[in-house]
Backbone as CSV, one residue per row, in Angstrom:
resi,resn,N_x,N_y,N_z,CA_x,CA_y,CA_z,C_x,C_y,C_z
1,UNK,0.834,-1.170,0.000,0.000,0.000,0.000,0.881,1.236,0.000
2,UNK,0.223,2.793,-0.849,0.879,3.556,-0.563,0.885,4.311,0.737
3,UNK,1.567,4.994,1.327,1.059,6.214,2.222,2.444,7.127,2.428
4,UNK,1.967,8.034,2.758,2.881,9.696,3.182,3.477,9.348,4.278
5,UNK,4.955,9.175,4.263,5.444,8.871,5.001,6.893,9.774,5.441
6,UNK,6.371,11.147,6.385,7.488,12.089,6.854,7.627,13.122,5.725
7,UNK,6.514,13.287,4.601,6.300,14.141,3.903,6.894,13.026,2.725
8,UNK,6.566,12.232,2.107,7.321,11.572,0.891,6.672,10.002,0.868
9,UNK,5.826,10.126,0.042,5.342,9.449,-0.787,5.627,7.738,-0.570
10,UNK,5.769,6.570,0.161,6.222,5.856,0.554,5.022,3.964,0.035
11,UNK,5.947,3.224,-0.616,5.031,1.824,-0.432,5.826,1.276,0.697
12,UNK,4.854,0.645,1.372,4.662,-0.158,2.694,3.605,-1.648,2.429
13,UNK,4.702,-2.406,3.301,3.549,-3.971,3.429,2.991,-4.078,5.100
14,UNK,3.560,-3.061,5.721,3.208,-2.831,7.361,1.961,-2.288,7.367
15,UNK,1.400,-3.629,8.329,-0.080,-3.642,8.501,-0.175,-2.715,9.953
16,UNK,0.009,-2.030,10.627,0.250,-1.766,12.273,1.655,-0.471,12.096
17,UNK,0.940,0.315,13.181,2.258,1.489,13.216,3.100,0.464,13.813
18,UNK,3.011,-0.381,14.882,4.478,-1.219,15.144,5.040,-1.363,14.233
19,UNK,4.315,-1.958,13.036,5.287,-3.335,12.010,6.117,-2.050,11.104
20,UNK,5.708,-1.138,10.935,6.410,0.452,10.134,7.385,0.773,10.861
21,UNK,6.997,0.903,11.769,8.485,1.638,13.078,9.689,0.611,12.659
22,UNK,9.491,-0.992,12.747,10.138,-2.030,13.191,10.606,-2.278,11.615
23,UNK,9.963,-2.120,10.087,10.017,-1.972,9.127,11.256,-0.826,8.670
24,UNK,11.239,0.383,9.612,12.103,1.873,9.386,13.070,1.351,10.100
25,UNK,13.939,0.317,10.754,14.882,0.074,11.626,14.867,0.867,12.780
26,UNK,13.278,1.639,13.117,13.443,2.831,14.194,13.531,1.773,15.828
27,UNK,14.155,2.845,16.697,14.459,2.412,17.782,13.136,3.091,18.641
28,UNK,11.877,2.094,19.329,10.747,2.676,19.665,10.714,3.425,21.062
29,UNK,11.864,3.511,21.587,11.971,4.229,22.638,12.515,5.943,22.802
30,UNK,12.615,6.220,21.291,13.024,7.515,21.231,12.375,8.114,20.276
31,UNK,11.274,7.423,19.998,10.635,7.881,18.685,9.134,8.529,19.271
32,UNK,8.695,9.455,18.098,7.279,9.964,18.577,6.546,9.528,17.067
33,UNK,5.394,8.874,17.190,4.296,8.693,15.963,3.216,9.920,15.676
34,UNK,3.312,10.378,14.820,1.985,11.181,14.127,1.060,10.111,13.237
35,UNK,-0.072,10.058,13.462,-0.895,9.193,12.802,-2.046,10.113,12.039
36,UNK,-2.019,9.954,10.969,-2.745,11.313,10.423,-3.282,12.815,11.357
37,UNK,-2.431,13.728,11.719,-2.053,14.304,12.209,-2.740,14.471,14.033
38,UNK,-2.808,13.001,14.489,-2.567,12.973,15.763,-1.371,12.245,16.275
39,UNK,-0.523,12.829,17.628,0.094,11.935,18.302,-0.430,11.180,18.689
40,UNK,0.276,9.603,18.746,-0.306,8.424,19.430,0.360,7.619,20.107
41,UNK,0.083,7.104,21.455,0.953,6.681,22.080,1.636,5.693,21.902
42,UNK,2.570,5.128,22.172,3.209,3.806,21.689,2.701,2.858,22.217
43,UNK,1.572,2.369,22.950,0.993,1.337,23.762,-0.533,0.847,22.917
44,UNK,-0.294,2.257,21.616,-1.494,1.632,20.517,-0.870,1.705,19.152
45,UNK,0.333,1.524,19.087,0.847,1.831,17.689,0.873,-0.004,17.133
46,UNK,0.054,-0.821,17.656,-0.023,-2.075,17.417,-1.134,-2.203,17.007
47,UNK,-2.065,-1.827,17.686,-4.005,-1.665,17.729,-4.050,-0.659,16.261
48,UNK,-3.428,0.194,15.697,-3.854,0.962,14.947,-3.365,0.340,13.235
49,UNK,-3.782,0.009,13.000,-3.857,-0.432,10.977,-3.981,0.591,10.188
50,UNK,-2.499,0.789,9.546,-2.403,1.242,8.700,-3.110,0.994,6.911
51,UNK,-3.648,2.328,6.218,-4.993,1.960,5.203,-3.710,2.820,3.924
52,UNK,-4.188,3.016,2.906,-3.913,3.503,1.966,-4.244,5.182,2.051
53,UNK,-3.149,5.746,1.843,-2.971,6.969,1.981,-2.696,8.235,3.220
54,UNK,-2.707,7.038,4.375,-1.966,7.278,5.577,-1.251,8.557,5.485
55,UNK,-1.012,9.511,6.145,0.091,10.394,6.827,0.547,10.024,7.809
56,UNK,1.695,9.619,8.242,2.725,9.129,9.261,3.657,10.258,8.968
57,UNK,4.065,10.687,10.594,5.122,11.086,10.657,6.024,10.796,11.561
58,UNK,7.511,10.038,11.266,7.989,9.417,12.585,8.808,10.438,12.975
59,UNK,9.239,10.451,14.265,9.919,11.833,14.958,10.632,10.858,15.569
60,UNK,12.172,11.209,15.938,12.989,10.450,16.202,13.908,11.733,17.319
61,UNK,14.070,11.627,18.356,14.960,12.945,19.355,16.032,12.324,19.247
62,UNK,16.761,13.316,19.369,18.610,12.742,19.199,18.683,14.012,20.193
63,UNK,19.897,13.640,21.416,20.170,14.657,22.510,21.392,15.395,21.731
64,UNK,21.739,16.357,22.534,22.887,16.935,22.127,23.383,18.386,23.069
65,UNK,24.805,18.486,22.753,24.868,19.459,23.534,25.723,20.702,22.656
């Protein structure tokens, strides 16, 4: 399926914001999900099924000084 993924156009076989995160090699403890433009917590990014034409945006914090 297609969907918008961080502003760019993206095919995906990830059924679940988990299986996308885990799909992006993202590390889920530093990451924030936008799910068509709500935040969502990571304790439903399993419960939620991804459809065709999705907006995802993954946010990833990196510290720094």
């Amino acid at each position: 399926m297609r969907i918008n993924l961080n502003g760019s156009p993206v095919e995906t076989t990830s059924r679940s914001l988990s299986d996308l995160v885990a799909e992006q090699g993202l590390n889920p403890l530093s990451l924030i999900v936008e799910y068509n433009y709500e935040v969502v917590k990571q304790a439903s990014w399993g419960e939620i099924h991804i459809k065709d034409n999705d907006t995802i945006e993954l946010l990833n914090f990196v510290g720094g000084g």
